[in-house]
C-alpha positions in Angstrom: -3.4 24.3 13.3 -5.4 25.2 10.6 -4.0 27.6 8.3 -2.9 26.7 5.0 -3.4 29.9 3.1 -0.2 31.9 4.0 2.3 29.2 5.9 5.3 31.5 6.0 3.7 34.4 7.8 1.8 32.2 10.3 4.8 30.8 11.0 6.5 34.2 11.3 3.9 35.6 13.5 3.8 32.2 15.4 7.9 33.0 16.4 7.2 36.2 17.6 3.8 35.6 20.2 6.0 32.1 21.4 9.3 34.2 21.6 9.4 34.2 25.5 10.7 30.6 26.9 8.1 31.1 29.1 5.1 31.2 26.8 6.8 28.4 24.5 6.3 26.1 27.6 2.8 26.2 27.3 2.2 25.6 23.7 1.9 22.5 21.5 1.4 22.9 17.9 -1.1 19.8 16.6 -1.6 19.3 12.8 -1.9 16.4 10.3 0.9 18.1 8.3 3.6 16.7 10.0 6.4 17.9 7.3 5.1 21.4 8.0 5.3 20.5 11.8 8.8 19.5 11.6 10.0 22.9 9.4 8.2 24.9 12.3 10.2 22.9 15.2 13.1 23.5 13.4 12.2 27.5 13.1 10.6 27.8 16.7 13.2 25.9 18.5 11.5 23.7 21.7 8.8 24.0 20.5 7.0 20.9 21.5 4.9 19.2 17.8 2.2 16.2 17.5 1.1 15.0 14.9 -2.2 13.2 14.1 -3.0 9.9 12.7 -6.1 8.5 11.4 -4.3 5.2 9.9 -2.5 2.8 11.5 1.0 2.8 10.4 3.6 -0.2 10.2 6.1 1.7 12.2 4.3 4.6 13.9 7.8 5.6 15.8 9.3 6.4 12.4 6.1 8.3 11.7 7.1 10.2 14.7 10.8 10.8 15.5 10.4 11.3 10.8 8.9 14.7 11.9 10.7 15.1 15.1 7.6 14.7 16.8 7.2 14.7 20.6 3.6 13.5 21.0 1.5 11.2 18.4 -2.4 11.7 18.1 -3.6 8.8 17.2 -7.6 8.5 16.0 -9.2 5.7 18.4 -10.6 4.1 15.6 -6.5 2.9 14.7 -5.0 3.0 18.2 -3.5 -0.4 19.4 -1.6 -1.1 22.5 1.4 -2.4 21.0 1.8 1.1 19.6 1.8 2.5 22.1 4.3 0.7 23.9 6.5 1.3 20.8 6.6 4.5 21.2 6.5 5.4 25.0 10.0 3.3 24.6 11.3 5.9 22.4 10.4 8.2 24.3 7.5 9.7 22.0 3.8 10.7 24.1 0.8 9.5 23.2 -3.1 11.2 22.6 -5.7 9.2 21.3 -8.5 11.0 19.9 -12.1 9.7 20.4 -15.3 10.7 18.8 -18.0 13.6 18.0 -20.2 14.1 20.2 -23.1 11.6 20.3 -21.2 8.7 18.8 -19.6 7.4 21.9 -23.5 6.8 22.8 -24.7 5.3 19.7 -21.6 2.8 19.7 -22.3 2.0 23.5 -25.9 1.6 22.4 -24.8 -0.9 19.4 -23.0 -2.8 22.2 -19.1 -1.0 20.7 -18.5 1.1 24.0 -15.4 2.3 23.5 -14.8 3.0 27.6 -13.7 -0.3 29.2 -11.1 -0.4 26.6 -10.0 3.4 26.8 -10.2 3.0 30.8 -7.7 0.5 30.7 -5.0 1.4 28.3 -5.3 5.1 30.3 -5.1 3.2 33.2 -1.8 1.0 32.2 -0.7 4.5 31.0 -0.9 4.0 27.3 -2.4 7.4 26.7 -0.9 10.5 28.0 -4.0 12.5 27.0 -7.7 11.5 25.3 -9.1 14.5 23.2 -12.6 14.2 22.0 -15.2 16.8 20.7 -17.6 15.1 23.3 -16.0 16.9 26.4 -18.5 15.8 29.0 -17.8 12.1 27.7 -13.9 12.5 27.8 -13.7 14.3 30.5 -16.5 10.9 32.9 -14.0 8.1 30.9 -11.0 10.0 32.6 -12.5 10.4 35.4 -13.8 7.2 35.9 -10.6 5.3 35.4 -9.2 3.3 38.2 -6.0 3.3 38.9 
C-alpha cells in the first residue's frame, strides 16, 4: 500500500472491490503503517494484514499480534532465526524481504551471499515467502532450496 493522501476513501473504496468473501481470499494488504493496517482489518473484516520491518525488534510477536497482524515482513538485513521461531509459535507467518536488483551479486561478489543462509532457514521453514525486487534471483534461491 502506498497511499497516504486520502486514507479514508481508499479505505472505503478498498471495502467495496474486496466485498465478495471470494475476492477477500485473495488479497493481503502489506504496509509499514501497521496502526493504519490494523484500523483497515478491523473495517474489512478477514482481511488478511502484514506488516513490514526494517529493524529488529525486542519482541517482534508483540509487533505483530499489536496490529493484529497475520504475516510479518521482515527486511533480510534484520531477520534472525529465533524470530522466526517466535512467531511461527504464535501462530504469526513470516516474509523476509531481500534486496534490489544487482545487490544480491555484489554482496556474493564481496564474499556476503546471502543464499546459503536464505536456502536454509526456507528450507527448515522459517520463511513462508521471500520477496525481492530482483525476481530472477528470488525466484533461483527458491528454487534451488533442498528440501
Amino acid at each position: 500500500m502506498k497511499e497516504k493522501r486520502d486514507l479514508p476513501g481508499y479505505t472505503d473504496r478498498l471495502a467495496q472491490v474486496l466485498a465478495d468473501p471470494e475476492d477477500l481470499s485473495h488479497v493481503m494488504a502489506i504496509w509499514f503503517d501497521h496502526v493504519y493496517l490494523r484500523d483497515l482489518k478491523a473495517r474489512i473484516p478477514g482481511l488478511a494484514t502484514g506488516g513490514i520491518v526494517h529493524a529488529r525488534h525486542g519482541d517482534p510477536v508483540r509487533v505483530a499480534q499489536s496490529a493484529g497482524l497475520d504475516e510479518l515482513c521482515i527486511d533480510l538485513a534484520v531477520f534472525h532465526p529465533d524470530d522466526a521461531r517466535a512467531l511461527y509459535d504464535a501462530g504469526i507467518a513470516i516474509r523476509c524481504h531481500a534486496y534490489k536488483p544487482g545487490v544480491p551479486a555484489r554482496m556474493a561478489a564481496a564474499g556476503l551471499d546471502a543464499r546459503p543462509l536464505l536456502q536454509q532457514w526456507l528450507g527448515e521453514g522459517l520463511i513462508d515467502t521471500l520477496s525481492s525486487d530482483d525476481v530472477a534471483w528470488a525466484a533461483q534461491t527458491v528454487a534451488d532450496v533442498r528440501p
